[in-house]
C-alpha positions in Angstrom: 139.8 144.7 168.4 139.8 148.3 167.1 140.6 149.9 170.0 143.5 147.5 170.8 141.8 146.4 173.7 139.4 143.0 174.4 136.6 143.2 176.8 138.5 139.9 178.5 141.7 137.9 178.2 141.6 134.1 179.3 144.4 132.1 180.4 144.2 128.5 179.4 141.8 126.4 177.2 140.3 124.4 179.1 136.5 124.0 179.3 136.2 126.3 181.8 138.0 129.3 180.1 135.9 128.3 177.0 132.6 127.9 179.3 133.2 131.2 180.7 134.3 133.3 177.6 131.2 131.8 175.3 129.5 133.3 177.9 130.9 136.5 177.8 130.3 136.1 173.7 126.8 136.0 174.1 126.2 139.2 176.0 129.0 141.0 173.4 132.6 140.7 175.1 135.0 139.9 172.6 137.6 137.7 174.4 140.9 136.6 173.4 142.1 133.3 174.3 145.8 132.2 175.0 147.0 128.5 175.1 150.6 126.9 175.6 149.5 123.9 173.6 149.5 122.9 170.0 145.2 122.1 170.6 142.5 124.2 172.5 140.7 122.1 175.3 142.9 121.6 178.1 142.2 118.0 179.7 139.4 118.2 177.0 141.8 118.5 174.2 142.0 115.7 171.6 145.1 115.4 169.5 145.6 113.9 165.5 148.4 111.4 165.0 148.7 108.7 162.1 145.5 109.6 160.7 143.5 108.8 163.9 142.2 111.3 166.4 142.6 110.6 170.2 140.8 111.9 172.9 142.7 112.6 176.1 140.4 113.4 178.7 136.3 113.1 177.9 135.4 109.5 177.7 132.0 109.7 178.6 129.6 112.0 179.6 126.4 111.3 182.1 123.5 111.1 180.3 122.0 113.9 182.6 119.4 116.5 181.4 120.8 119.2 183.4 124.2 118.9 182.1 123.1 118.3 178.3 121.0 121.2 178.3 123.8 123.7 179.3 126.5 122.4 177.6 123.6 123.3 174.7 123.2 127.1 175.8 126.7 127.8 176.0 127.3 126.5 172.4 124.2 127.9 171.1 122.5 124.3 170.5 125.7 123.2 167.9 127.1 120.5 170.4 125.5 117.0 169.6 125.2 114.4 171.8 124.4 110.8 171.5 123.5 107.7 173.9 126.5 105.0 174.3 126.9 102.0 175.7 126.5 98.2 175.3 123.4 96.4 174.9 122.9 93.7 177.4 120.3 90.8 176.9 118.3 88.6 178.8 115.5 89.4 182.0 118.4 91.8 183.6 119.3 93.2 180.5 119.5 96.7 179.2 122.4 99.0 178.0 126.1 98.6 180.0 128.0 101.8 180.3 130.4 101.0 182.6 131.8 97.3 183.1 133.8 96.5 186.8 136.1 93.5 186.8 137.3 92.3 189.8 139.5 89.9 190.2 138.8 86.7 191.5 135.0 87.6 191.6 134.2 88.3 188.0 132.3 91.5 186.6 129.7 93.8 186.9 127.3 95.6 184.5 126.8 98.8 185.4 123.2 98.8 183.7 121.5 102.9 182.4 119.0 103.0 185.2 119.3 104.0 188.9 117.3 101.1 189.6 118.9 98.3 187.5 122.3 99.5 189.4 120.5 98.7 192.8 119.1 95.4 191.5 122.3 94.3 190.5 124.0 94.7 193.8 121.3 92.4 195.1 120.6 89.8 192.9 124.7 89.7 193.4 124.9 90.0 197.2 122.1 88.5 198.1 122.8 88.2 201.5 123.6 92.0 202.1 120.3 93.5 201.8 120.5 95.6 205.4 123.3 97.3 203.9 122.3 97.8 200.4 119.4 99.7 201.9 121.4 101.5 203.9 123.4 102.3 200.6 120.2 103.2 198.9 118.9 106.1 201.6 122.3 107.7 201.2 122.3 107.3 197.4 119.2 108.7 197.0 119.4 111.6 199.3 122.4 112.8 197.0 119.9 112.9 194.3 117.1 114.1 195.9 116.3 118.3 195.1 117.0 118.7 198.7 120.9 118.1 197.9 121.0 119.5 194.6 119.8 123.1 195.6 122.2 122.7 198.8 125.1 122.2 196.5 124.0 124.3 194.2 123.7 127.6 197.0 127.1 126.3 198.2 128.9 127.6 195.3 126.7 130.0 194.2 127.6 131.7 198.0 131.2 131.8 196.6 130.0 134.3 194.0 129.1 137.6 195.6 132.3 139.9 196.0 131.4 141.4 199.1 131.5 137.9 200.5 135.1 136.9 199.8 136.3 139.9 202.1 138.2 138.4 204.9 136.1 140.8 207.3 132.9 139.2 206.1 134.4 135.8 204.8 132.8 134.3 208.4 129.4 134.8 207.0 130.1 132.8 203.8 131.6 129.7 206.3 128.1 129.9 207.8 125.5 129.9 205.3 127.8 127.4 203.5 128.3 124.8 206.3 124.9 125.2 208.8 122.3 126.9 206.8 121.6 126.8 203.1 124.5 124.6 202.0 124.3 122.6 204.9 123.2 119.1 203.5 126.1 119.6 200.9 129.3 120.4 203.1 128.0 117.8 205.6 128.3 114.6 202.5 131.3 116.5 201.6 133.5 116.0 205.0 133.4 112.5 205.4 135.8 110.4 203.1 134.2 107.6 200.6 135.4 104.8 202.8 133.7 106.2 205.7 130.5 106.3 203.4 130.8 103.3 203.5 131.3 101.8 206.7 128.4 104.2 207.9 126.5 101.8 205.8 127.8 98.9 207.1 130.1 97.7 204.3 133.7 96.3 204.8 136.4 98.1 203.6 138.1 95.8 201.1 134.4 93.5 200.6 133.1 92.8 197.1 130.2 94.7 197.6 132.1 97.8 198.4 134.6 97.4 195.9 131.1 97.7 193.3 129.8 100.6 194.8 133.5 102.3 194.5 134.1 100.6 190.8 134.0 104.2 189.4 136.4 105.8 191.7 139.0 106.7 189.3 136.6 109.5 188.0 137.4 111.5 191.1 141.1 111.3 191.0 141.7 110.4 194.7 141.9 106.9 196.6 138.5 106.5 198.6 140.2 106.7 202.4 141.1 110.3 200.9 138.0 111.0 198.5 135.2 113.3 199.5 131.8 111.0 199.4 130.1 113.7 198.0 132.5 113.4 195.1 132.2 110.1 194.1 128.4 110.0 195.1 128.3 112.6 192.7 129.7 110.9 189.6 127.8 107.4 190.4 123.9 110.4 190.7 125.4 111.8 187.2 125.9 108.3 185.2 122.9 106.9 187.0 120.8 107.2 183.6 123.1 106.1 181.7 126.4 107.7 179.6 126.1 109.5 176.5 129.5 111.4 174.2 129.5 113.7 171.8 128.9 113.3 168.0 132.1 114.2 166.2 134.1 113.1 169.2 135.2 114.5 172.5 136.7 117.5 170.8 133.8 118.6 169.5 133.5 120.3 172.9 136.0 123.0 172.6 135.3 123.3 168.9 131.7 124.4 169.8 132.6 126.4 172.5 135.3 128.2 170.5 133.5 128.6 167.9 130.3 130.8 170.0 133.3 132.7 170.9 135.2 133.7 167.4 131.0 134.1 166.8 130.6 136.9 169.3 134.3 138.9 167.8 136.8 136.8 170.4 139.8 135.2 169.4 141.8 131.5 170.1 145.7 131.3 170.0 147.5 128.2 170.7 151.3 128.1 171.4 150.8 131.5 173.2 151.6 131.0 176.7 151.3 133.9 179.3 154.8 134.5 180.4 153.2 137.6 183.1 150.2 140.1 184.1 150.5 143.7 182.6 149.5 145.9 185.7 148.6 149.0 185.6 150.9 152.3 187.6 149.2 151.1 190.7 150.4 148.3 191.2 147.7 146.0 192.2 145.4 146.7 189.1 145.9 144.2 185.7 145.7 145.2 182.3 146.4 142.7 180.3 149.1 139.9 179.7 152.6 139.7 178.0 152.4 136.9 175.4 155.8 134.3 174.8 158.1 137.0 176.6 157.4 140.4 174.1 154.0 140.7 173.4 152.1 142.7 175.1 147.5 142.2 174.5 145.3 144.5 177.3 142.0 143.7 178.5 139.8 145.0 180.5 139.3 141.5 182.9 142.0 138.4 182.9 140.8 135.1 184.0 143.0 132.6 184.9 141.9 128.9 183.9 146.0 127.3 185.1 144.6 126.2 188.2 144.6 128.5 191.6 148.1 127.5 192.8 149.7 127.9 189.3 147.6 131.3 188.8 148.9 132.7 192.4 152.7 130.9 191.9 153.4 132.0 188.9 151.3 134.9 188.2 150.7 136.8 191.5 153.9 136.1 193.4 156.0 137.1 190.6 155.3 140.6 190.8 156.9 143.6 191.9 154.2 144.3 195.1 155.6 143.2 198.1 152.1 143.0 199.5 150.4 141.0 196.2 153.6 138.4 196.8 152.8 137.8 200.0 149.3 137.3 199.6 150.3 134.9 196.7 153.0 133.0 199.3 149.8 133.1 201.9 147.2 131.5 199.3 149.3 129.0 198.4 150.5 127.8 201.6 146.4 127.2 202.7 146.1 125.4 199.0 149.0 123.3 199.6 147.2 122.8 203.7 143.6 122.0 202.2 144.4 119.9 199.2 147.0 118.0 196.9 147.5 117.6 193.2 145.0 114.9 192.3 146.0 112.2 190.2 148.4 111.8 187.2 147.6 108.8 184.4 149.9 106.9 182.3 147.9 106.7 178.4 148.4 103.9 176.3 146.7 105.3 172.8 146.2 102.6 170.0 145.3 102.9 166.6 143.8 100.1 164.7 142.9 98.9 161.2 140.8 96.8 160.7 139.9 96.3 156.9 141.2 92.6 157.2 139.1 92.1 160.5 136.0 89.5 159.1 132.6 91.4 159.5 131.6 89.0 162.4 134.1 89.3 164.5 133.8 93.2 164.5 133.8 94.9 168.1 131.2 98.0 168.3 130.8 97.5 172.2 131.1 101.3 173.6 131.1 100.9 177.0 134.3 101.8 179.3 136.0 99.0 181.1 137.5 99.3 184.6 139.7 96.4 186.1 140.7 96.0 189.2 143.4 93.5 190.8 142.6 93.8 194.5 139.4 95.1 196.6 140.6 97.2 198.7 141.2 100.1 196.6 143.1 102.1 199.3 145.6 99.1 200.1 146.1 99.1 196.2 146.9 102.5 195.8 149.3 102.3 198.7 151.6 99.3 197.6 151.6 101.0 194.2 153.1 103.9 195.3 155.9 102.1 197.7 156.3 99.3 194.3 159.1 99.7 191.9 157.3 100.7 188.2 155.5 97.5 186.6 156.5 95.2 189.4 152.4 94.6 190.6 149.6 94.0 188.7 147.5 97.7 188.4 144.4 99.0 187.8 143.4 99.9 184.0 140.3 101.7 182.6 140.2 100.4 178.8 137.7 102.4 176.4 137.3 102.6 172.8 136.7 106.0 171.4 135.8 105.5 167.6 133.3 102.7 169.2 131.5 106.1 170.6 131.2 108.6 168.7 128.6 108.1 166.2 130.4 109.8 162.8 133.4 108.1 163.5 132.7 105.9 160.5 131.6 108.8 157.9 134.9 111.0 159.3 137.8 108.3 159.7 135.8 105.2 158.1 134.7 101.9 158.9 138.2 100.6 159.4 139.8 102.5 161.7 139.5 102.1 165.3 141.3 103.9 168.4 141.1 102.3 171.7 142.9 104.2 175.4 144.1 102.1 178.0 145.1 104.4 181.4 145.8 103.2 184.3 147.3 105.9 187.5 151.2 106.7 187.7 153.0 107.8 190.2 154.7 111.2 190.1 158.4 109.2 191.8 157.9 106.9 188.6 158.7 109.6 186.3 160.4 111.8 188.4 163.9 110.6 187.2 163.2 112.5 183.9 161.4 115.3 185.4 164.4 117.7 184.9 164.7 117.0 180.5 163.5 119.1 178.4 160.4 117.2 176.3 162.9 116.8 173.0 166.0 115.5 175.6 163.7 113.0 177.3 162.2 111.4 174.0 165.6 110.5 173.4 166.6 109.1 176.5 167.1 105.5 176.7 166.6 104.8 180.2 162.9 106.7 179.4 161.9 104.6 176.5 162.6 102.0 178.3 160.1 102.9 181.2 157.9 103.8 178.4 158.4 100.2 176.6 157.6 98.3 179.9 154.5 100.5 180.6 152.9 99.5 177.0 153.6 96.3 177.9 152.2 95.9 181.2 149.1 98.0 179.7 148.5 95.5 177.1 149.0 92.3 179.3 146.6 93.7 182.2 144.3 95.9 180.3 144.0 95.4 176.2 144.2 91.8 176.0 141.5 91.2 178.8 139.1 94.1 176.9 139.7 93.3 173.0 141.6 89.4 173.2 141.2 89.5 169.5 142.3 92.8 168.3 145.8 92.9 168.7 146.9 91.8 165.2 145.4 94.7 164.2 147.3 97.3 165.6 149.3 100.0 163.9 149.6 102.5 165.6 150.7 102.7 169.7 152.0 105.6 171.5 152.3 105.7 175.3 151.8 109.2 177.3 152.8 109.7 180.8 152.7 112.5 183.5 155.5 114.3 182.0 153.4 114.2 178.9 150.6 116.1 180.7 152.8 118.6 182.4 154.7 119.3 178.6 151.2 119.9 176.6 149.1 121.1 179.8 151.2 123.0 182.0 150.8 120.8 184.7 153.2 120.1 187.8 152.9 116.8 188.8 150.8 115.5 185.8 147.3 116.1 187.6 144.7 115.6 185.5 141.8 117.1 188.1 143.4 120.1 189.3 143.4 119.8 193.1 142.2 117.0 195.2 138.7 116.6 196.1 139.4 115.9 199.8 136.8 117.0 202.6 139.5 120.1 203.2 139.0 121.2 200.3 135.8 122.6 199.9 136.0 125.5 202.8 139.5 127.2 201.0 139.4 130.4 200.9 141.8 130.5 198.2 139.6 128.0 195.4 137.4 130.9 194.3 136.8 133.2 191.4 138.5 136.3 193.5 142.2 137.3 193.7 143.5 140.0 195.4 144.6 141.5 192.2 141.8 143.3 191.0 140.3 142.7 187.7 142.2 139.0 188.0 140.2 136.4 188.1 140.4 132.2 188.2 138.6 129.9 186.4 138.2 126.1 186.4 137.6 123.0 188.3 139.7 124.5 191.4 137.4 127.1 191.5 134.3 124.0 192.2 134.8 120.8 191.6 136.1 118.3 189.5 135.1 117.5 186.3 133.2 119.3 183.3 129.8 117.9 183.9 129.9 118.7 187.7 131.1 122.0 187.1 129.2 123.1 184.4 125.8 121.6 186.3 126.9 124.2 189.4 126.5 127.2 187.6 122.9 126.2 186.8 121.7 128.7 189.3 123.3 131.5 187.7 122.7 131.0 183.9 119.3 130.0 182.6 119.5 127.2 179.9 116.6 129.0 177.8 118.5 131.8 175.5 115.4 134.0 175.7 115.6 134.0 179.5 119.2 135.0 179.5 119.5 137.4 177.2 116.7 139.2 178.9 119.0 139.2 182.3 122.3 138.6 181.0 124.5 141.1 182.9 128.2 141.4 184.0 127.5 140.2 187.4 126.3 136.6 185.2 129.2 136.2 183.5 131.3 136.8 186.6 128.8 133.5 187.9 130.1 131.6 184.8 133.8 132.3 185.9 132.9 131.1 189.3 131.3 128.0 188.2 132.5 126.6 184.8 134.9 123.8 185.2 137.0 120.8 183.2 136.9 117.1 182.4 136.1 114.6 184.1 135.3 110.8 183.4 
């Protein structure tokens, strides 16, 4: 800017700093953006290798109305997206977004249609109706308007300032959990297992193993999982999935773009090494870029996550009393929640010019596999298992199959395909210590790398695409040290903090720090993911342009901080 100064700095790419600072853009704050990474988009990002693009973190969207018309506001109508998925014939037919194997039992069509997911479970389990109903009233109530404005006023309560003082912070506890958010925090404190058995379903049963098929979304095992978290992925894919046109990056493309649009600029392989305060001492100014250089602002918001943003921005400075409120807000974080989980990527290129014409796969639905039933069980023996030595669960998608200019950008004979399946954090923790250049020379690390392809492929590629694997080319495996070197991440979490029933009363996940003009963005902030995020700030921005600009004010875009969030799915 001319005066040396931008209206706000942002910490982070990720589709919440984007989110927020395209808002900004549109009522005339330039905003400058500063990302560690080589690519903008956080666990959005998408990254170019061999001539393919891969995308990391977006591998569907819901095909929601709600979501689709914000995501259009905030990038001024230039993100495009289209309908994906499978068609499926016959009397049950219709289009397959999501496919559930389970082993021993077979699969199961998840079908676009709230009501073709309900007929499946009981043309499948015929002799569980009592409980399927049962099932049904607490599905439906979480999509109900009822729910939805509950949710929606128990976030937006997290806004007002005067509301995160400690003295008054009693109020906010109230109107959140026994009056207008009420319906929201009550879905929110019981655990997805115990969803179920209030529904009469065994823990472990086929049936229940369905209804949880989409788990992984959430990034927590069900015993641990907020209800109204996964309840709230199965409401948003319940019509169906959709993905952008142009790929998964095309969402921080369009979102950066609104803000270089609106005078704000984007730096990658900038990382914020500290704040700049001002003589007071509890006031920031601005941020000190790689170590030297110093850019001022007149608002910093922090999209790192809140335990990252108060470890290593808050605590680190010189104000005794700032430190110790850092020390303080982490140690309730660290109480309420834990990192959520960290995936090991398998990413594949293909070509397939030699591939005959019939035997071409366009299916563009996501795959998840499971070896066992009982999720929880799984998730346990995985952790107490040496690497590789049990079958795991994989989630097997094809990207190119998706988006729908893959052909007239890459062409007809290139195909990418992502098999993940969850790793954890004592797997790779050997390594943790090595620089990213030391470790991709370690032996001992190839190694777990080379056994990891392999036991993707075996469990996961071969059981999706039987007949694609002579057409590979390309393979390159990413684990959570991966995520920590490109993201900034500490234990490879790709969903910020957990979405356990403690986590929704911290004090400490909100927009407000108690350095002032500091502020925190992202999914800690609400909830996981970019479409469940995004959707909670409907209450504060309006998706018609006209509307906003009329009413666009400071205390909006504060809102958008509050409320924009990252990836999911």
């Amino acid at each position: 800017p001319a005066d040396g100064v931008f209206d706000a700095i942002f910490i982070g790419s990720g589709p919440g700093s984007l989110a927020c600072a395209a808002t900004m853009a549109k009522i005339g704050w330039r905003c400058a953006i500063f990302e560690q990474g080589e690519q903008l988009g956080g666990g959005a990002h998408v990254f170019p290798e061999r001539g393919y693009e891969f995308e990391t973190g977006v591998h569907y969207l819901g095909d929601e109305a709600e979501m689709k018309g914000l995501l259009s506001f905030l990038t001024c109508g230039r993100l495009e997206l289209a309908p994906i998925g499978t068609p499926v014939e016959g009397e049950q037919g219709g289009v397959m977004y999501d496919n559930v194997l389970l082993k021993g039992t077979g699969d199961f069509k998840f079908l676009a249609g709230k009501h073709k997911f309900l007929a499946m479970l009981r043309r499948r389990f015929p002799s569980n109706g009592k409980e399927i109903d049962a099932f049904e009233a607490v599905y439906a109530h979480h999509a109900s308007s009822a729910y939805k404005e509950s949710a929606a006023m128990f976030f937006t309560l997290k806004v007002p300032w005067l509301l995160n003082l400690w003295c008054v912070r009693w109020l906010r506890t109230l109107l959140q959990t026994r009056v207008m958010g009420r319906h929201f925090f009550r879905s929110s404190q019981r655990s997805a297992e115990e969803m179920l058995t209030s529904c009469g379903i065994p823990i472990g049963s086929d049936l229940g193993a369905v209804i949880l098929g989409q788990y992984g979304d959430s990034g927590m095992r069900p015993d641990k999982l907020s209800a109204m978290m996964h309840l709230g992925v199965m409401s948003h894919y319940s019509d169906g999935a959709c993905y952008p046109v142009g790929g998964s990056g095309q969402i921080p493309r369009k979102l950066n773009a609104v803000v270089i649009a609106g005078g704000g600029r984007s730096f990658t392989q900038a990382s914020v090494t500290s704040l700049l305060m001002a003589a007071d001492g509890h006031t920031c100014v601005g941020v000190t870029i790689n170590g030297g250089v110093e850019v001022r602002s007149k608002v910093v918001v922090s999209g790192i996550g809140a335990q990252r943003s108060y470890d290593h921005l808050i605590r680190p400075l010189p104000s005794p009393a700032l430190a110790s409120a850092a020390t303080d807000a982490i140690a309730r974080i660290e109480g309420a929640t834990e990192h959520s989980v960290a995936f090991i990527f398998l990413f594949l290129g293909l070509d397939i010019s030699t591939q005959p014409a019939d035997e071409r796969d366009a299916r563009s639905h996501n795959t998840w596999i499971y070896p066992e039933t009982d999720f929880t069980s799984m998730e346990k023996e995985i952790e107490q298992s040496a690497p590789w030595s049990r079958p795991m669960p994989m989630f097997v998608a094809s990207g190119s199959a998706k988006d729908a200019k893959w052909e007239s950008t890459f062409g007809k004979d290139k195909k990418t395909v992502v098999v993940l399946s969850q790793c954890p954090w004592a797997w790779v923790a050997p390594w943790a210590h090595m620089a990213h250049a030391e470790r991709e020379k370690d032996a001992s690390y190839a190694d777990f790398k080379q056994r990891a392809q392999a036991a993707m492929m075996e469990q996961g590629f071969r059981v999706v695409f039987p007949k694609l694997e002579p057409y590979i080319v390309h393979a390159t495996v990413g684990t959570p040290l991966t995520t920590n070197n490109f993201l900034g991440t500490t234990l490879g979490e790709c969903y910020g903090r957990s979405a356990t029933p403690s986590r929704w009363l911290c004090p400490d996940l909100s927009p407000y720090t108690p350095v002032k003009n500091l502020l925190l963005t992202g999914q800690d902030v609400v909830t996981l993911g970019l479409t469940g995020a995004i959707a909670s700030y409907r209450r504060g921005l309006a998706c018609d342009e006209q509307n906003a600009k009329a009413h666009f004010n400071l205390a909006v875009a504060l809102e958008a901080i509050n409320t924009s969030g990252t990836v999911g799915g």
